[in-house]
Every structure is written in C-alpha cells, then in structure tokens.
DRENPA-3360 file (N, C-alpha, C; in nm, 2 decimals, always signed):
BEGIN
1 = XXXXXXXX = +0.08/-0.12/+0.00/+0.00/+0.00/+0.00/+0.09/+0.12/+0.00 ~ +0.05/+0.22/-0.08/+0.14/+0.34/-0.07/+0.04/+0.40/+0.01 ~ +0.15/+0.53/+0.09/+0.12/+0.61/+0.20/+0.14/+0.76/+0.18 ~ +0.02/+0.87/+0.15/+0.09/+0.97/+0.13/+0.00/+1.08/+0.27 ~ +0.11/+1.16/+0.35/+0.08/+1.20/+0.47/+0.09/+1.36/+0.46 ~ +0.02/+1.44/+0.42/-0.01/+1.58/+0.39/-0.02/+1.66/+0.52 ~ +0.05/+1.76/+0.57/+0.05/+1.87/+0.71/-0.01/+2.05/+0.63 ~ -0.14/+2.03/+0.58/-0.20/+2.13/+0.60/-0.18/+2.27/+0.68;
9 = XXXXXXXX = -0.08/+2.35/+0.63/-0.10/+2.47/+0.68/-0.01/+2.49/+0.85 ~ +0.08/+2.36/+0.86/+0.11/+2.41/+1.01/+0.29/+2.29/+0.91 ~ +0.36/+2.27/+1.04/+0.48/+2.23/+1.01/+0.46/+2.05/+1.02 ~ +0.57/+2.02/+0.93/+0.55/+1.85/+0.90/+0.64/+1.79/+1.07 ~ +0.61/+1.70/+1.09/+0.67/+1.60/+1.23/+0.66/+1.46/+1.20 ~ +0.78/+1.43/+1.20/+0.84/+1.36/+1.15/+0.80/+1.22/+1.27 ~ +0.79/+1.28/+1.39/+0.72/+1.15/+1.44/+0.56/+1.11/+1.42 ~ +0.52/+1.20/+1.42/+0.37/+1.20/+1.39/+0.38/+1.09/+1.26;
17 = XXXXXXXX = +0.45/+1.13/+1.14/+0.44/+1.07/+1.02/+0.50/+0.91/+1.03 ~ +0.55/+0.88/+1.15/+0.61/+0.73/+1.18/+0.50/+0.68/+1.20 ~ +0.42/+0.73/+1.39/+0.34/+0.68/+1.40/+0.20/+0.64/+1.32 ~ +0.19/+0.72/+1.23/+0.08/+0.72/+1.15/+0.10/+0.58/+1.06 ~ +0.20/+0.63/+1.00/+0.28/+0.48/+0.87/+0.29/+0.32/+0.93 ~ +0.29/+0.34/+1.10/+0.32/+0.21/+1.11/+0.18/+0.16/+1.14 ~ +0.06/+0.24/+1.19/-0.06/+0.22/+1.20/-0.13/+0.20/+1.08 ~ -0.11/+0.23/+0.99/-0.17/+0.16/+0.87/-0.11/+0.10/+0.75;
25 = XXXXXXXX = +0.04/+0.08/+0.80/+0.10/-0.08/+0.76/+0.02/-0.21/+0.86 ~ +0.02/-0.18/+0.96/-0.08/-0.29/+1.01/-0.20/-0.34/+0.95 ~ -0.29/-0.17/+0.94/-0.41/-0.22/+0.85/-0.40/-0.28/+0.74 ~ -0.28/-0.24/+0.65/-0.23/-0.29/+0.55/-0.24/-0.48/+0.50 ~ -0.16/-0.52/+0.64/-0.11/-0.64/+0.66/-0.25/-0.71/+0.65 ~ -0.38/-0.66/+0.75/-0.46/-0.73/+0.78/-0.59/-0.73/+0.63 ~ -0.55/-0.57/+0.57/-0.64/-0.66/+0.46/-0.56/-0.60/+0.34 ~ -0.49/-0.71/+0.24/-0.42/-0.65/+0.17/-0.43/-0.60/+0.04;
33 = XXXXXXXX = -0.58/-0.62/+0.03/-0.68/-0.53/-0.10/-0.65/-0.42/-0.10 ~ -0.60/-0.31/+0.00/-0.56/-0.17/+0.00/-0.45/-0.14/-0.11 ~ -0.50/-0.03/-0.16/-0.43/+0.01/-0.25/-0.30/+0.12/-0.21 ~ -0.42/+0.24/-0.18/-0.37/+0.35/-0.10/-0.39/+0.38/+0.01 ~ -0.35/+0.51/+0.07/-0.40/+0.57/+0.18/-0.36/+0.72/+0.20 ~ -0.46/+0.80/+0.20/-0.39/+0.99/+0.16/-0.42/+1.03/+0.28 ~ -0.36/+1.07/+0.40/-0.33/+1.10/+0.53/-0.35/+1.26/+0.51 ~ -0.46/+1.35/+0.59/-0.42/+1.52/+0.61/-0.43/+1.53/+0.75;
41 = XXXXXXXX = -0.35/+1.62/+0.76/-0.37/+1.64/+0.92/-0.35/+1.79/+0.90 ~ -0.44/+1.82/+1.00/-0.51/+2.03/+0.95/-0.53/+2.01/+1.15 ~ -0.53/+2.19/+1.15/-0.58/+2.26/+1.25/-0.73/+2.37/+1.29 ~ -0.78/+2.35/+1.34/-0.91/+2.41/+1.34/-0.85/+2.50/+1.39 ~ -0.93/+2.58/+1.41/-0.98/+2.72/+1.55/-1.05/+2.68/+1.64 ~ -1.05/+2.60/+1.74/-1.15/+2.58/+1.82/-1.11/+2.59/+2.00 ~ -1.17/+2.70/+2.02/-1.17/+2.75/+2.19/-1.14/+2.65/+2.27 ~ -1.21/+2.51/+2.29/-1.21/+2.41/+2.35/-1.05/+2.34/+2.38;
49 = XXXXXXXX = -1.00/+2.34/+2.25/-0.89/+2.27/+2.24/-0.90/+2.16/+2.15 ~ -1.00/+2.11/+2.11/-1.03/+2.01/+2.03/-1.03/+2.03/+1.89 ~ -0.91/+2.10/+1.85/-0.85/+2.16/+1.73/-0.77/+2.07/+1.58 ~ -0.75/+1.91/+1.67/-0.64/+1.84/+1.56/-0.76/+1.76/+1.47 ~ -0.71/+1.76/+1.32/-0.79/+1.69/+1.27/-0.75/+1.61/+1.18 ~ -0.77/+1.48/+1.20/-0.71/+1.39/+1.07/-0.81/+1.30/+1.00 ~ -0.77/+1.34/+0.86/-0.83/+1.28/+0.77/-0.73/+1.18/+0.73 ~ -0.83/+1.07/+0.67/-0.78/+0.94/+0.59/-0.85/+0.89/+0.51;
57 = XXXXXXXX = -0.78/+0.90/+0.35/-0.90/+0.86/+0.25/-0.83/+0.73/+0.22 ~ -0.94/+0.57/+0.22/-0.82/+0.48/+0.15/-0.86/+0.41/+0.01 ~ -0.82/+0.42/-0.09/-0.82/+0.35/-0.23/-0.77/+0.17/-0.20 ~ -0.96/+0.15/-0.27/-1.00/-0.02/-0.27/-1.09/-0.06/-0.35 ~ -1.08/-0.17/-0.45/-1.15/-0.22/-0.43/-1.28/-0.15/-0.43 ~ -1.36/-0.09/-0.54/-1.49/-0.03/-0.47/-1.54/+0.13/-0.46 ~ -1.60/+0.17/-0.38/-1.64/+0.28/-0.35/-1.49/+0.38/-0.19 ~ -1.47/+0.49/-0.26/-1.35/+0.51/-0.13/-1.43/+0.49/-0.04;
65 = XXXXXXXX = -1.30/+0.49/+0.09/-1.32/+0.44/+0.23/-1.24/+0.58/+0.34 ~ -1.33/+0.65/+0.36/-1.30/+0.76/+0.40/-1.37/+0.80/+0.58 ~ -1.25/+0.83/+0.65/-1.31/+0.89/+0.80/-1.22/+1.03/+0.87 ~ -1.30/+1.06/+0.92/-1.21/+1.20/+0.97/-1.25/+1.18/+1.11 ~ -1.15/+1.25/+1.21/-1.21/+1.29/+1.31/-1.13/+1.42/+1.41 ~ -1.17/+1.47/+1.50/-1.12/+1.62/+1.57/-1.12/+1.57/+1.71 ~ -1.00/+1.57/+1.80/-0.95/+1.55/+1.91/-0.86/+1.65/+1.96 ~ -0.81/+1.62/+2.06/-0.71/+1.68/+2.17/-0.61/+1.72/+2.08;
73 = XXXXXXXX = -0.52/+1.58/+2.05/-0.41/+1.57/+2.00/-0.43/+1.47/+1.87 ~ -0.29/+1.46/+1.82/-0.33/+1.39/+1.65/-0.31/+1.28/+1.70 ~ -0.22/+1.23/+1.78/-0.22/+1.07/+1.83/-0.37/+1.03/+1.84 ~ -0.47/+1.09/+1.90/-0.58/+1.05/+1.94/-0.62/+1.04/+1.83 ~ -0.66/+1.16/+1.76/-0.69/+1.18/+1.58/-0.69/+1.05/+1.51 ~ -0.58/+0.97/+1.52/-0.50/+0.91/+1.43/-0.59/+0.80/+1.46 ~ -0.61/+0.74/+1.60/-0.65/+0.59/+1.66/-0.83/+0.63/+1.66 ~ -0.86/+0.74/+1.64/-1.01/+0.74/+1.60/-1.05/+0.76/+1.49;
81 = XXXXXXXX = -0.96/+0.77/+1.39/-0.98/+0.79/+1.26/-0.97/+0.63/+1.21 ~ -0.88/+0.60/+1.25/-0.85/+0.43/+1.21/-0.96/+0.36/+1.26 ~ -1.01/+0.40/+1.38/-1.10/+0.29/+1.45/-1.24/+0.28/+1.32 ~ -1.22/+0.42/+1.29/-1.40/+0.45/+1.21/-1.35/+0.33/+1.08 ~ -1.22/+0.41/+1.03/-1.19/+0.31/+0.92/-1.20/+0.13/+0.91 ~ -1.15/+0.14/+1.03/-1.15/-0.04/+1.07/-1.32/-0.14/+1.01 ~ -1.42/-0.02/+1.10/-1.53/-0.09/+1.11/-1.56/-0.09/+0.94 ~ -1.54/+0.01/+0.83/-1.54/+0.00/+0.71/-1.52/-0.06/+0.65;
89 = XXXXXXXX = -1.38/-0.11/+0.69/-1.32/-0.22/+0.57/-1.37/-0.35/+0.64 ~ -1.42/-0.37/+0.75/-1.45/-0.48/+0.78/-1.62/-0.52/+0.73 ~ -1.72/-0.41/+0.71/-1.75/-0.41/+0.64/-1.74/-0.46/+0.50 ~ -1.65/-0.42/+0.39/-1.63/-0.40/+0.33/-1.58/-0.57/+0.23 ~ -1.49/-0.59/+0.36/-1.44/-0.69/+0.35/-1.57/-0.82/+0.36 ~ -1.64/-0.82/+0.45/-1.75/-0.95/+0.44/-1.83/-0.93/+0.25 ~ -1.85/-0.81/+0.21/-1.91/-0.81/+0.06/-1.79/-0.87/+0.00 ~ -1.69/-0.86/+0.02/-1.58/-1.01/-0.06/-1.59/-1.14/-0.04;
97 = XXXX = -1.66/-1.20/+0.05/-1.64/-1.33/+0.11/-1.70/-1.41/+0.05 ~ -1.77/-1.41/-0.06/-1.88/-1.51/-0.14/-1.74/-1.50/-0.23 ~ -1.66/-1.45/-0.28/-1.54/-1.45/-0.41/-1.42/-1.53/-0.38 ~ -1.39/-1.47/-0.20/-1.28/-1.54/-0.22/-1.28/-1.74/-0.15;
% end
C-alpha cells in the first residue's frame, strides 16, 4: 500500500508521520486489498482545544473508504480515525467473502 501524509498549513513531524505509517501498515497487513492511503492532518480554531484533525481517504476495491475525526491531539486523531476506518473495511471486507 502506498502512504501519502499531507500537514496542512502548520509544520511536518516527523514523528507524527512514523506513527501514523506504522498504524496503517498494520491495517495494511490485515487486509491486503488496499491500495492506497492519503493521510491530512489540518488545524481548526476551536476555543475548547479540540483543534487536531485527521483525515484518511483509503483507495480499494470499490467505492472510497473515508473517515475523519477532531481530538485533543493527533495521536488521538489518528486511533479514532482508524477505529471509524476499521469498522469500514470490515464491512467491506465480508461483501468479498462469497469471491474469495
């Protein structure tokens, strides 16, 4: 699966972009129909603090597979954007199971 990880408007972090790569090499591993995966991670304005936001679009197989979500931090970002994604492809994955 190729990985492309976009920093919208603030500076790139290089750890951020590890953790992210190795969290969806996993998802990778587990379904390997993935093609792609286009990573943004942007900043709101929001008084609260609930300002980070990461998007993940993934190319499969189908119709895209797309979740975003707004947290604390992007670590958080990251594992609730995946979680939404997970339930997707698992989804996604049982409409394969009569093929393979």
């Amino acid at each position: 699966m190729t990985i492309s990880i976009q920093y919208v408007k603030m500076p790139h972090s290089e750890t951020m972009t590890e953790y992210t790569i190795g969290k969806l090499q996993k998802l990778a591993k587990k379904y390997e129909w993935l093609i792609k995966a286009t990573v943004h991670f942007k900043k709101d304005k929001d008084p609260a603090g609930i300002d980070k936001i990461c998007e993940i679009e993934l190319s499969a197989p189908g119709p895209r597979i797309f979740a975003t979500s707004k947290e604390k931090n992007f670590e958080m970002a990251v594992k609730e954007t995946l979680s939404d994604l997970e339930k997707q492809l698992k989804k996604r994955k049982s409409t394969f199971a009569p093929y393979s």
